[in-house]
VEXFIFI-435778 format. One line per 4 residues: number of its first residue (from 1); their letters; for each residue x, y, z of C-alpha. Coordinates in steps of 0.2 Angstrom, whole numbers, plus 5000, padded with zeros to 4 digits. Each point is the difference from the previous one (the first is absolute). Layout:
residues N
NUM = a = X:Y:Z | ...
This chain:
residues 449
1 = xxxx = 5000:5000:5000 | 5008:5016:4995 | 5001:5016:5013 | 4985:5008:4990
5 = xxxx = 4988:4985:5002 | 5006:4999:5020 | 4990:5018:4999 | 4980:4995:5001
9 = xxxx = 4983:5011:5002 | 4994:5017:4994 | 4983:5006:4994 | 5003:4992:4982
13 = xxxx = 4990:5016:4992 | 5011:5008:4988 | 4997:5019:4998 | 4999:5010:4987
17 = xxxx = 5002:5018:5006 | 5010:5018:4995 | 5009:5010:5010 | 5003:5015:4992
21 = xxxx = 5013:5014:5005 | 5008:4991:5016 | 5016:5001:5004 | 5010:4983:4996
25 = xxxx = 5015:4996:5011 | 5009:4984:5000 | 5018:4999:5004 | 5002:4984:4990
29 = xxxx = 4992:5005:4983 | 5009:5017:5002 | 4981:5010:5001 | 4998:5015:5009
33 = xxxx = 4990:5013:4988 | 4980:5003:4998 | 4992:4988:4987 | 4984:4993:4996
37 = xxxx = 5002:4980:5004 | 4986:4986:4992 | 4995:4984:5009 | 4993:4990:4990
41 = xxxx = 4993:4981:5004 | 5012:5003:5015 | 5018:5005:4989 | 5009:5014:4999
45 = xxxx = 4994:5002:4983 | 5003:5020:4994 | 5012:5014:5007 | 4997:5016:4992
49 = xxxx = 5003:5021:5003 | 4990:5005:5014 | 4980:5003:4994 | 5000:4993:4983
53 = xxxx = 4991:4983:5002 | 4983:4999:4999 | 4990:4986:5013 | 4993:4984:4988
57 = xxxx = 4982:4995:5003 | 5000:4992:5017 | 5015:5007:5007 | 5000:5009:5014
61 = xxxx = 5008:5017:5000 | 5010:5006:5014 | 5008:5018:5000 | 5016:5006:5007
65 = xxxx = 5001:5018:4995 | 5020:4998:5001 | 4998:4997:5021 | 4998:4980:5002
69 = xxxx = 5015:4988:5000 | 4998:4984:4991 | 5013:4991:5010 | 5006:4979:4999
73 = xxxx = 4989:4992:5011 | 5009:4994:5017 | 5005:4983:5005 | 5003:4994:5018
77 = xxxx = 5009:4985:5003 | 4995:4999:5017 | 4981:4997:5008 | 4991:4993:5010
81 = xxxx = 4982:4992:4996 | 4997:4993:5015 | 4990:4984:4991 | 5000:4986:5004
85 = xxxx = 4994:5002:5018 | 4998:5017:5005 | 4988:5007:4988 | 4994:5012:5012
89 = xxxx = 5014:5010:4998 | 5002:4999:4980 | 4996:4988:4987 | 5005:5001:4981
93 = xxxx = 4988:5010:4993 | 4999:5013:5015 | 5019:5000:4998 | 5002:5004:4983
97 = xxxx = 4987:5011:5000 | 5010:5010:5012 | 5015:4998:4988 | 4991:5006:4986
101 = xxxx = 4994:5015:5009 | 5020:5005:5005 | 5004:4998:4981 | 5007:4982:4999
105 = xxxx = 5000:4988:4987 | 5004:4985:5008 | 5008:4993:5016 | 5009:4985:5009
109 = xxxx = 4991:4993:5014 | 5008:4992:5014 | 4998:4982:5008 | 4999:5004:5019
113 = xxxx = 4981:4995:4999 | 4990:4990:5010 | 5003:4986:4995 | 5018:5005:4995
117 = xxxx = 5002:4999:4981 | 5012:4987:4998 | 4994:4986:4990 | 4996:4998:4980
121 = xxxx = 4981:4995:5003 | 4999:5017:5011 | 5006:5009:4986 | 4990:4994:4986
125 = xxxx = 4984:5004:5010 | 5005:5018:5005 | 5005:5003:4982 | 4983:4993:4993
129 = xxxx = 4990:5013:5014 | 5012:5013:4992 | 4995:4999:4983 | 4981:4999:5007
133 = xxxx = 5001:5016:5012 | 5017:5010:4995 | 4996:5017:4993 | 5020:5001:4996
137 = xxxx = 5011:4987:4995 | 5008:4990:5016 | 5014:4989:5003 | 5007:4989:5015
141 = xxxx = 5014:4999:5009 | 5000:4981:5011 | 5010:4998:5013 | 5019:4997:5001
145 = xxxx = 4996:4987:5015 | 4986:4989:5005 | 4987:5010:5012 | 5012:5013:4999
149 = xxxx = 5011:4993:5014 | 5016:4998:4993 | 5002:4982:5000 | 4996:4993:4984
153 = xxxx = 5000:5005:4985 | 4982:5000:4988 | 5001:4991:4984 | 5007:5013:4990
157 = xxxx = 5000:4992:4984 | 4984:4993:4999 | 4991:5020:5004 | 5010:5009:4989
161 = xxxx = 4992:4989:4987 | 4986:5004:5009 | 5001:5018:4998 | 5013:5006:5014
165 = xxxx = 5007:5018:4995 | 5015:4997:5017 | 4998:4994:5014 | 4999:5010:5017
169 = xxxx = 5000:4996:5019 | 4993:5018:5002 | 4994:5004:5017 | 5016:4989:5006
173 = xxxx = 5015:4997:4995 | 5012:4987:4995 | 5010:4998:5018 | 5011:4985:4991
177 = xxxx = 5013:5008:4992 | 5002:4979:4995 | 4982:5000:4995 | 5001:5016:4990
181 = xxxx = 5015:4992:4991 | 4988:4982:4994 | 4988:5013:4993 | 5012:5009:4991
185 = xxxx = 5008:4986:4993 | 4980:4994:4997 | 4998:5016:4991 | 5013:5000:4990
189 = xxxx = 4994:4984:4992 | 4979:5004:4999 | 5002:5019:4997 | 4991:5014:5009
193 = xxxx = 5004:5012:5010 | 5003:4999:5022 | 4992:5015:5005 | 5007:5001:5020
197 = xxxx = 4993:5007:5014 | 5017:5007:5010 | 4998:4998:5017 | 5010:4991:5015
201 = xxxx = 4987:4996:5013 | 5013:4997:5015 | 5002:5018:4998 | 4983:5005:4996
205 = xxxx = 4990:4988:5011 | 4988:5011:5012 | 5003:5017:4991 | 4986:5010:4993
209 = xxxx = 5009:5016:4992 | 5016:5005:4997 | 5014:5000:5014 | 5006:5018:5005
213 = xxxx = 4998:5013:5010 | 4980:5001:4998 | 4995:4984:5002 | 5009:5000:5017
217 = xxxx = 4992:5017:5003 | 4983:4990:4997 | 5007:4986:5011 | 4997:4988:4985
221 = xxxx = 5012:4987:4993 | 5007:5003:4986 | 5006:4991:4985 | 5019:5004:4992
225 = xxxx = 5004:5005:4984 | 5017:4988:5000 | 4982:4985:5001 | 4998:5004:4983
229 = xxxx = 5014:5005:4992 | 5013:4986:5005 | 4988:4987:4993 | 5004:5012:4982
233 = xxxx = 5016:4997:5000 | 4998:4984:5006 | 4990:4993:4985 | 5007:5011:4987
237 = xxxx = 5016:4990:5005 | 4992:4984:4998 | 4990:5007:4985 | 5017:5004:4993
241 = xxxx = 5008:4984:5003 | 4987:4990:4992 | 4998:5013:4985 | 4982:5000:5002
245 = xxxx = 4985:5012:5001 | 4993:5009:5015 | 4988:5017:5004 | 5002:5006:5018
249 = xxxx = 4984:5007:5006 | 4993:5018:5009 | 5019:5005:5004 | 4999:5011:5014
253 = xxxx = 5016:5008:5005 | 5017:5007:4991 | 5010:4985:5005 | 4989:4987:4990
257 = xxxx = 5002:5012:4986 | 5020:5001:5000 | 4999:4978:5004 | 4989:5001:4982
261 = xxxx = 5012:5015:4991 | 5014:4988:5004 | 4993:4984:4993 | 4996:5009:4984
265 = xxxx = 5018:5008:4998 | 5006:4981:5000 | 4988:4993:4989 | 4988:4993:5010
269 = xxxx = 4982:4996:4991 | 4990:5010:5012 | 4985:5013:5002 | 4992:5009:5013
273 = xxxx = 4984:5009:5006 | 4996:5014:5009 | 4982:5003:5008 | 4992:5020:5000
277 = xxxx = 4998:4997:5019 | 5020:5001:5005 | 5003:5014:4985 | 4988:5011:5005
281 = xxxx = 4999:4996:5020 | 5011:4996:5015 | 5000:4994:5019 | 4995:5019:5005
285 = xxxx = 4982:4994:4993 | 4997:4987:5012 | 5001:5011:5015 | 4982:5003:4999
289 = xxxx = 4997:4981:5004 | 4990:5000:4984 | 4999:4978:4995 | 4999:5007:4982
293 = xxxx = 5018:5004:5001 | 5008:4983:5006 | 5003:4990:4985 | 5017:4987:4998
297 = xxxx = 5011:5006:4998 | 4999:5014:5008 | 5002:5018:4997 | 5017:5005:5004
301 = xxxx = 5009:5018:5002 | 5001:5016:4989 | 5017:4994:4993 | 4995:4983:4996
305 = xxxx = 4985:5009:4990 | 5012:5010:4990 | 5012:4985:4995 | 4984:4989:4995
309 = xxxx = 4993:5014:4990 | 5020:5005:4990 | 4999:4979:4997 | 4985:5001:4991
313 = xxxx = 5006:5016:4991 | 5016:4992:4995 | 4992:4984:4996 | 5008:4990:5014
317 = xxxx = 4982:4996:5005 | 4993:4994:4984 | 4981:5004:5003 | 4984:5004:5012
321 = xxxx = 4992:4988:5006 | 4985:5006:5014 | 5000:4983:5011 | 4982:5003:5001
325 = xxxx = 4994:4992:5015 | 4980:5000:5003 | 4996:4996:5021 | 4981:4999:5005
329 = xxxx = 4999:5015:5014 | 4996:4992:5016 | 5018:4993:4998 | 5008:5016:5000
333 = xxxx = 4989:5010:5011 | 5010:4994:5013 | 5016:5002:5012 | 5015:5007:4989
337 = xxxx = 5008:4985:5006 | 4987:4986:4994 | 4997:5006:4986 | 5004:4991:4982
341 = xxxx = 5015:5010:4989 | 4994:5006:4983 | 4992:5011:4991 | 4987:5003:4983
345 = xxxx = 5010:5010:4986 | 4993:4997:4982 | 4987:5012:4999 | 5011:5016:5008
349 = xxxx = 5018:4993:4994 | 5006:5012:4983 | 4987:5016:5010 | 5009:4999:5014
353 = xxxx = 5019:4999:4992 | 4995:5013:4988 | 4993:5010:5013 | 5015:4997:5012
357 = xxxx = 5013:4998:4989 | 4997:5008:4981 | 4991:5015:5006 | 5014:5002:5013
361 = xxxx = 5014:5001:4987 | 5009:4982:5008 | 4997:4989:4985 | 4995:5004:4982
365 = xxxx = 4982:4994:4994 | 5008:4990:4986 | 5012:4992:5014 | 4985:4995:5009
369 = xxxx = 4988:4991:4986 | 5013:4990:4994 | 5004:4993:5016 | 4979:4998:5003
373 = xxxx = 5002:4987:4986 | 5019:4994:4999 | 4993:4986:5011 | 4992:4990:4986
377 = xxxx = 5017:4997:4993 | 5009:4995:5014 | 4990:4983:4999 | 5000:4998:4982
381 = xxxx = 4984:5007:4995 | 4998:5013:4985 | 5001:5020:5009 | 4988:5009:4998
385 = xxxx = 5002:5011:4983 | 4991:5015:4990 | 5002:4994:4982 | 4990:4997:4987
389 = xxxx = 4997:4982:4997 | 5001:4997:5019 | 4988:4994:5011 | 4990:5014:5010
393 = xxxx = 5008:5002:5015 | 4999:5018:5006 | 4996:5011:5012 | 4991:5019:4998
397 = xxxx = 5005:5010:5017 | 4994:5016:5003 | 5017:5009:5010 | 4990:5016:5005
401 = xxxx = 4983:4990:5009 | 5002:5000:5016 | 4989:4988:5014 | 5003:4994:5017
405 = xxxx = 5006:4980:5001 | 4984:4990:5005 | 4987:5014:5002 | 4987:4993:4990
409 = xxxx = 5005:4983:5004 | 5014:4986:4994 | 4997:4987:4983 | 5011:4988:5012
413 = xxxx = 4990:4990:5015 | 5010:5006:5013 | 5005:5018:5005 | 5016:4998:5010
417 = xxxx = 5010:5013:4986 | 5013:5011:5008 | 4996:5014:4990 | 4981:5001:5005
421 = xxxx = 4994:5019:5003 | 5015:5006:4993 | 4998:5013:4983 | 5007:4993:4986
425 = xxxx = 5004:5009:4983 | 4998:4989:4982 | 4984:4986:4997 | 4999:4987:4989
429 = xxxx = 4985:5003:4990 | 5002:4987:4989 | 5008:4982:4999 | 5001:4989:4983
433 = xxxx = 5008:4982:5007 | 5004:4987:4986 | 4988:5009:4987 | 4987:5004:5012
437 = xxxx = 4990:5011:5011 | 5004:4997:5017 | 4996:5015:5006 | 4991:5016:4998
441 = xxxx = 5001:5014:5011 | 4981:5006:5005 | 5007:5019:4996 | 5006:4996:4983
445 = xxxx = 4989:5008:4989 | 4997:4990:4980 | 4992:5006:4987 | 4995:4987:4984
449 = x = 4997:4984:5001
């Protein structure tokens, strides 16, 4: 099964729409100017000079008046659904509903599930609900390790055959270094890619922020840096040894992103992701005790923050990816302390790094997009592109629309988002996923049809 097919659901509607004078930008095709762009039957069928195309009969007609950005759609490598077992947080259509609203085209789910996804029959059924409930394209990530406990390795042949994109402990890690090393070596031979969740949980073990001055100010015990960024440099070396393929997840701090700098400059085949939570926030946010901000890892310092976000701009950090983490309410209307870690992220991830990071000056717009959909490559699948003869994978944002992060409520089951309240600049009023409609903004105004 090739890394395209491993991709399954999406509204299977192609649409035939115009959107006329917007402004294209695509780092990768080298756009960035006003034109008029046709999609027709769901392709990128006709580029022309702004306000010289004409809607066909039954194509609806959207102006840009030179304002609206017709971006690449996103891609995030890194979410969780929450099905099988805890539907009540968020299932496959809720979930990539939410996606579609933040912009995105597809995503990669995770396998810490209930029951864990870590078996080819597993698989096979999650990826038939998929391609009955998914409004975007979704792939899967099983795990590294049976039940997620480190001990024995899954049948990795057998579900990439099935239609695994990686593999991923995510939510633990690989504690082995010996264990790490079989699935490397595994790896090498069935293909994929290891996405790792970095953590070392004899230094983390009990924490519930990040270790520093705050937390012992708040009297809560914290969680060092060194947890996560040893076990970088640690499986980079292995990674390197075995000359295989790995992605480290949510990096957190500056010294995960020198371990990562430092494998690249020697060759080593690896990526890495950054979530919008640890470039746009830090430990300062969790003073107010709110359980929105405790997410794993944790925020970290101002100077961490500045290294994560000069990785991403140097391309040391490869991509976004929002580590969208739906939890029903009850669970984390509780004690600081008890409550889970993570956050929800899809549906405010590019507004809030536009807002806290383009509009600021930190990071060019162009920077940020193609980092928004770099993810796709990293495990094989076809980036997201604006060119004519391509699928429909798009994006039309409005960068002056301004709206308060879950004011009129959340696409995603759960409303445990870290941005919630907070006055975000740039919507997405329209998303196109695989040729589709995946999304319609309700302020988008059409005329035609």
């Amino acid at each position: 099964m090739s890394a395209t097919e491993a991709l399954v659901g999406g509204l299977q509607q192609p649409a035939d729409l115009l959107l006329r004078d917007v402004h294209v930008l695509d780092p990768r095709s080298g756009l960035d100017e006003r034109h008029d762009l046709r999609v027709g039957a769901g392709i990128l069928s006709e580029l022309a000079e702004p306000g010289t195309l004409q809607p066909a009969d039954g194509e609806e007609l959207i102006e840009g008046d030179g304002r609206l950005r017709a971006l690449p759609a996103f891609f995030d490598p890194h979410v969780h659904l929450r099905t099988p077992g805890q539907e009540h947080k968020e299932d496959l259509e809720s979930g990539t509903r939410a996606a579609a609203a933040g912009g995105f085209c597809g995503v990669i789910a995770m396998p810490n599930t209930a029951p864990v996804l870590d078996s080819a029959p597993l698989l096979r059924s999650l990826r038939d609900s998929a391609a009955r409930e998914a409004r975007i394209p979704v792939g899967f990530l099983p795990a590294i390790t049976r039940g997620l406990e480190g001990e024995q390795l899954t049948e990795m042949a057998e579900l990439r055959q099935q239609g695994a994109l990686g593999f991923s402990d995510d939510g633990k890690p690989v504690h082995s270094a010996g264990m790490l090393r079989k699935a490397l070596q595994y790896q090498r031979l069935c293909g994929g890619v290891l996405a790792l969740h970095e953590e070392d949980p004899t230094l983390s073990r009990g924490g519930a922020m990040h270790e520093g001055a705050l937390s012992a100010a708040l009297g809560i015990a914290g969680i060092p840096t060194v947890a996560e960024s040893t076990m970088v440099a640690r499986d980079a070396a292995l990674a390197g040894y075995e000359d295989a393929r790995v992605h480290f997840q949510h990096l957190s701090c500056a010294d995960s992103v020198a371990a990562v700098a430092a494998a690249k400059q020697r060759g080593f085949r690896v990526s890495a992701e950054v979530s919008p939570h640890h470039l746009l926030l830090t430990d300062a946010d969790v003073r107010g005790m709110d359980t929105r901000m405790k997410m794993h890892p944790p925020l970290t310092t101002e100077a961490d923050r500045m290294a994560l976000i000069e990785g991403l701009r140097a391309g040391v950090i490869d991509c976004v990816a929002t580590d969208h983490a739906p939890h029903a309410r009850d669970e984390k209307e509780v004690p600081f302390e008890q409550a889970p870690m993570g956050t929800t992220g899809l549906e405010t991830a590019f507004a809030a790094l536009h807002s806290g990071l383009v509009l600021s000056g930190v990071l060019e717009l162009a920077v940020l997009v193609e980092r928004m959909s770099a993810g796709a490559a990293l495990f094989e699948l076809p980036a997201p592109l604006i060119a004519l003869g391509e699928p429909a994978n798009l994006v039309l944002v409005d960068l002056d629309a301004e709206w308060i992060a879950g004011e009129h409520g959340w696409e995603s089951r759960s409303e445990n988002c870290c941005f919630a309240g907070r006055r975000l600049q740039g919507r997405v009023l329209l998303t196109l996923a695989a040729g589709s409609l995946a999304h319609r903004d309700r302020s988008l105004a059409l005329v035609g049809a």
